[in-house]
C-alpha positions as a Markdown table, in Angstrom:
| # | Residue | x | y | z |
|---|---|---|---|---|
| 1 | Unk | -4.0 | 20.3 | 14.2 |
| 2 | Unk | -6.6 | 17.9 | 15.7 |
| 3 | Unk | -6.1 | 14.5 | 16.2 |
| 4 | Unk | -10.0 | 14.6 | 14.2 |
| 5 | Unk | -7.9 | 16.0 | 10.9 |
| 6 | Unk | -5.4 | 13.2 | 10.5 |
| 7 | Unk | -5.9 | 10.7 | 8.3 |
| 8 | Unk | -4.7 | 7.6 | 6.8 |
| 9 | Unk | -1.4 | 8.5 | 4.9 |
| 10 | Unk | -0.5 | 11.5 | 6.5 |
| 11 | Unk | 3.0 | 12.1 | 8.4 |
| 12 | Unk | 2.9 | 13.5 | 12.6 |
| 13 | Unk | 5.0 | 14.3 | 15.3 |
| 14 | Unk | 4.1 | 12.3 | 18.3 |
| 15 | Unk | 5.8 | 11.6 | 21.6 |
| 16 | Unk | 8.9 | 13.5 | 20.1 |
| 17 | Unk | 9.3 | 10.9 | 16.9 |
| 18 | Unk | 7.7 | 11.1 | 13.5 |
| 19 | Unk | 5.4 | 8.6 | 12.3 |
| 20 | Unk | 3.5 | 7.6 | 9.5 |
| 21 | Unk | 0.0 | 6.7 | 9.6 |
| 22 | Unk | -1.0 | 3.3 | 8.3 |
| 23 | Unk | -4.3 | 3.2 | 10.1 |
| 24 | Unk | -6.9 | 4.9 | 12.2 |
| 25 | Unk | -10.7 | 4.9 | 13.1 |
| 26 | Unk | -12.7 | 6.6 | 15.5 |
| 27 | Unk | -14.4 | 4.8 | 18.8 |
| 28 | Unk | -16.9 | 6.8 | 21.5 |
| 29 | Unk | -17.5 | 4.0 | 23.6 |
| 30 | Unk | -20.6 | 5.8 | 25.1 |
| 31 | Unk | -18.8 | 6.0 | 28.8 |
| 32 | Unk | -15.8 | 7.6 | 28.7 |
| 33 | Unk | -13.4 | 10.0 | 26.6 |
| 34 | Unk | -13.7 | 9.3 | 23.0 |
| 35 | Unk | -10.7 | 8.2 | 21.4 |
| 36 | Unk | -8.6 | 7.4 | 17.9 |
| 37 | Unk | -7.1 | 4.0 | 17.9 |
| 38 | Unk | -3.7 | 4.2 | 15.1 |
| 39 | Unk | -1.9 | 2.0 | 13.7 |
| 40 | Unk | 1.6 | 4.6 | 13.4 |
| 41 | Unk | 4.8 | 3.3 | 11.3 |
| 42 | Unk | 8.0 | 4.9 | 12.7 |
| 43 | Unk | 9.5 | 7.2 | 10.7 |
| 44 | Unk | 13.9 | 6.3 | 11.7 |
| 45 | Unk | 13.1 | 2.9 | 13.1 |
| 46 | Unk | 10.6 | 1.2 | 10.9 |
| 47 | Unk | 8.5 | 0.1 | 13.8 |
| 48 | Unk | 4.5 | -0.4 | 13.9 |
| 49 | Unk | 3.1 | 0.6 | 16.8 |
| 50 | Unk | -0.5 | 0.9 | 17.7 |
| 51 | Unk | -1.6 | 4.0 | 19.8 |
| 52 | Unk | -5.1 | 5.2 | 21.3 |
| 53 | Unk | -5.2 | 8.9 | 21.0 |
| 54 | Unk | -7.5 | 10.9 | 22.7 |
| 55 | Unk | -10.3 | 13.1 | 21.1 |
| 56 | Unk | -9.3 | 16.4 | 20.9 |
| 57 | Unk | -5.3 | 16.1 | 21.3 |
| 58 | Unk | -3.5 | 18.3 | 19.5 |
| 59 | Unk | -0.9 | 16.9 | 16.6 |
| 60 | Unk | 1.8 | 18.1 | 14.7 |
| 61 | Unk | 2.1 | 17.3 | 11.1 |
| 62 | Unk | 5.2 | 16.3 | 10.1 |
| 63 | Unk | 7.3 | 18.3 | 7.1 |
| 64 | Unk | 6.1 | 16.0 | 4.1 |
| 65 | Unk | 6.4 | 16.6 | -0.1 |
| 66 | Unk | 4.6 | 14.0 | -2.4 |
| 67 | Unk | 6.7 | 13.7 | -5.7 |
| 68 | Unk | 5.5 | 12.1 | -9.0 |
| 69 | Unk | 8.3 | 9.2 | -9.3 |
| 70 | Unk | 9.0 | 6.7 | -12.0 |
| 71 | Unk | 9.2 | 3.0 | -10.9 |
| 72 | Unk | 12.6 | 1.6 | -13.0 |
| 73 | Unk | 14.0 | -1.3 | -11.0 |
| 74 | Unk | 14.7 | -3.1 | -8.4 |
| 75 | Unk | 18.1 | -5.3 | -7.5 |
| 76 | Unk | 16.1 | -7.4 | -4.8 |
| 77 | Unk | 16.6 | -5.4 | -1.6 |
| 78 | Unk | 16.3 | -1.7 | -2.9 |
| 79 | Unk | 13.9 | 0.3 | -5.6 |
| 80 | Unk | 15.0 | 2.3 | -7.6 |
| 81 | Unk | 12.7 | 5.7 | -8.8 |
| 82 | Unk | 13.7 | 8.6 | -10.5 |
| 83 | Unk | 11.5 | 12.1 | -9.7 |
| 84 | Unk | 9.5 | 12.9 | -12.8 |
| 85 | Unk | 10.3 | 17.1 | -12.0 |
| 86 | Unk | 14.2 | 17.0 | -11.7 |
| 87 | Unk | 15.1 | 13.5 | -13.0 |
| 88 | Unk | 17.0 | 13.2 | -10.0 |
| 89 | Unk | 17.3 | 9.4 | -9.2 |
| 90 | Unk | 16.9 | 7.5 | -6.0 |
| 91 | Unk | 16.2 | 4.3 | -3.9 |
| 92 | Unk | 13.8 | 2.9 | -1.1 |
| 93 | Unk | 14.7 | 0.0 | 1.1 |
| 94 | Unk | 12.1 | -3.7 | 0.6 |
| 95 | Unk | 12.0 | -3.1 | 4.4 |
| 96 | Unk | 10.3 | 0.5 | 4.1 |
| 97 | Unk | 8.1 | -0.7 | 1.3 |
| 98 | Unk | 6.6 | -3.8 | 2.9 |
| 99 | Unk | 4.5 | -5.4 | 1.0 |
| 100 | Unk | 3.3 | -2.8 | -1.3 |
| 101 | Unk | 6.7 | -3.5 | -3.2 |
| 102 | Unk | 5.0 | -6.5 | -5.0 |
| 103 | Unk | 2.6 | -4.1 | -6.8 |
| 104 | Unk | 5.0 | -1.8 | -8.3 |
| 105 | Unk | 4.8 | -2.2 | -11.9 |
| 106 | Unk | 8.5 | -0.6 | -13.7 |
| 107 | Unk | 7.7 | 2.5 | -16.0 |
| 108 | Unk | 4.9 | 3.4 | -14.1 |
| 109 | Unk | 4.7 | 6.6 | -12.2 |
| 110 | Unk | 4.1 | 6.8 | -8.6 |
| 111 | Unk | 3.5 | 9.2 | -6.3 |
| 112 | Unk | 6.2 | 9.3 | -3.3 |
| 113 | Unk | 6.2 | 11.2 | 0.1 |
| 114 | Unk | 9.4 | 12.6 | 1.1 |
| 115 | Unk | 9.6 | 13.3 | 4.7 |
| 116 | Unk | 12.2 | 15.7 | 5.8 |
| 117 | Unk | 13.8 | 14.7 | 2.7 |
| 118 | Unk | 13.7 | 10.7 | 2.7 |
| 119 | Unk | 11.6 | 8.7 | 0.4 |
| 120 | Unk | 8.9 | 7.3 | 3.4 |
| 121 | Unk | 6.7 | 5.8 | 1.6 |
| 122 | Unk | 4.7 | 5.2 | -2.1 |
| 123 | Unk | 1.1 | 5.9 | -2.9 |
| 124 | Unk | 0.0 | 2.9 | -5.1 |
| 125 | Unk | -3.2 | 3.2 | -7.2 |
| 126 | Unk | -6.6 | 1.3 | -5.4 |
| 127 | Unk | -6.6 | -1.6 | -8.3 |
| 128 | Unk | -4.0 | -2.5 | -10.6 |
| 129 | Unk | -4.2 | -4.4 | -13.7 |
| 130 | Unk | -1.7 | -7.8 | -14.2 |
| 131 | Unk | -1.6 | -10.7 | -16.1 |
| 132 | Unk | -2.4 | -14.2 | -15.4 |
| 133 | Unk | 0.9 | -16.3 | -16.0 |
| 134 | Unk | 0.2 | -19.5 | -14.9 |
| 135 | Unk | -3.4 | -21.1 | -14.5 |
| 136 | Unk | -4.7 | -24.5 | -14.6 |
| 137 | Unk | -7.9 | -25.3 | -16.5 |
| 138 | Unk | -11.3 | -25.2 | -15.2 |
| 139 | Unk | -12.5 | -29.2 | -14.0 |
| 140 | Unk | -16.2 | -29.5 | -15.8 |
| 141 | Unk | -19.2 | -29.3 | -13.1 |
| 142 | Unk | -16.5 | -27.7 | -10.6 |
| 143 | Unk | -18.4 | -24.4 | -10.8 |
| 144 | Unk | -21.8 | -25.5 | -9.1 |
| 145 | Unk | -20.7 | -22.9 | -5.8 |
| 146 | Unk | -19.0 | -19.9 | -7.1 |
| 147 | Unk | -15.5 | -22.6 | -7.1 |
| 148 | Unk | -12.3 | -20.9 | -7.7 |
| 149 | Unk | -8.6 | -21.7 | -8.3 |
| 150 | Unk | -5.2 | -20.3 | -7.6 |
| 151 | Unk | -3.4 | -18.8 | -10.3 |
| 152 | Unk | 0.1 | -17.0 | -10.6 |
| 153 | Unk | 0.8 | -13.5 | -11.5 |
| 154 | Unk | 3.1 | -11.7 | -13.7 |
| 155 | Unk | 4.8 | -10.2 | -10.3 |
| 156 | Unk | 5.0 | -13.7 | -9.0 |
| 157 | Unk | 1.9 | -13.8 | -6.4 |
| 158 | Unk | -0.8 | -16.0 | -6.6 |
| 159 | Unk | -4.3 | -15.2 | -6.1 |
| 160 | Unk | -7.6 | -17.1 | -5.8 |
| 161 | Unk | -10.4 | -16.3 | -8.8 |
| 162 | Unk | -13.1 | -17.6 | -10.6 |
| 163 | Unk | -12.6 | -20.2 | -12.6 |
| 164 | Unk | -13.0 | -18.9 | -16.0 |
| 165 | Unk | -9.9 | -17.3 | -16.0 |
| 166 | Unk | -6.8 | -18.3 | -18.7 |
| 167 | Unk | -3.3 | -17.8 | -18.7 |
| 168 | Unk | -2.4 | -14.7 | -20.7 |
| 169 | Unk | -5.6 | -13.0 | -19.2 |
| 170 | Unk | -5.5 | -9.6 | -17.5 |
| 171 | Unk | -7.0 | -9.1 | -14.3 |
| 172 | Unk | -7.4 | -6.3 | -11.9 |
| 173 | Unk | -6.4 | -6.7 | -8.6 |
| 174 | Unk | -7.1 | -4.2 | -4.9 |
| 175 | Unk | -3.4 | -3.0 | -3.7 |
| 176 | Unk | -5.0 | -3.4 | -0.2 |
| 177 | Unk | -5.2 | -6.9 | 0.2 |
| 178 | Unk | -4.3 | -8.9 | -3.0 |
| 179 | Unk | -7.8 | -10.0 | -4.2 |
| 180 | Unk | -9.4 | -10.5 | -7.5 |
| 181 | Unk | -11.1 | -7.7 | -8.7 |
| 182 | Unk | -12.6 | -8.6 | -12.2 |
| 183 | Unk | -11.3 | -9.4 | -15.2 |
| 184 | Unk | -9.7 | -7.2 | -17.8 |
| 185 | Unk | -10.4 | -7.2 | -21.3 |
């Protein structure tokens, strides 16, 4: 395939290894051969390493299978997910998941790619839903300037958001990068 047909997510064979792709854009700098910067996560090491690929390189996909997975636990270094199909039950490493392993919510299914047969990786949702578990009260005439305030969530992170939100409210937050999203009623 082109290097124009990967996209973020999908799994490639490049320089021998197999990667994962976390990012990557496009970039015609006007002069010159137009290229693809990516941002590739190592498939056996767990390395990030950024690349610039150039436009019209071929690529080889690697051998990938998405599963629908249950979320049931995790003993603080592994997380444990049984396949939805075949009930089969298995674990990812905290190091693999990075920091999408704070947004996994137990009972809920995912969906998991399986590269050559190893969990690689978990697909969460854009926005998740949590709830607010510890918040201090809004300070009258402290909202003149759109103010906001740090508050903690069920799954232990805290997060800035307006002030108007209560402990025991739900709010939906972006997977991508941890912000409030709005309120949940």
């Amino acid at each position: 395939m082109d290097i124009s047909q990967v996209k973020k997510g999908n799994a490639i064979v490049y320089n021998g290894q197999k990667w994962f792709v976390s990012n990557i854009s496009f970039v015609n700098p006007g002069k010159g051969t137009a290229f693809y910067p990516t941002k590739l996560k190592n498939l056996n090491t767990g390395n990030v390493v950024e690349f610039n690929i150039k436009s019209g390189e071929s690529i080889e996909p690697a051998d990938l299978f998405n599963y629908k997975c249950q979320y049931l636990y995790s003993d603080g270094t592994d997380y444990f997910f049984m396949n939805s199909s075949d009930f089969s039950q298995f674990s990812i490493s905290g190091d693999t998941l990075g920091n999408d392993a704070q947004y996994l919510q137990e009972e809920k299914e995912y969906e998991i790619m399986f590269i050559d047969g190893n969990p690689a990786s978990v697909q969460l949702p854009p926005k998740i839903v949590l709830e607010v578990t510890e918040a201090s009260d809004a300070v009258k005439g402290d909202t003149a300037n759109n103010a906001t305030k740090d508050v903690k969530l069920e799954n232990g992170m805290s997060i800035r958001v307006p002030m108007f939100i209560k402990q025991g409210d739900k709010v939906r937050i972006s997977t991508e990068d941890g912000s409030y999203y709005e309120r949940v009623s």
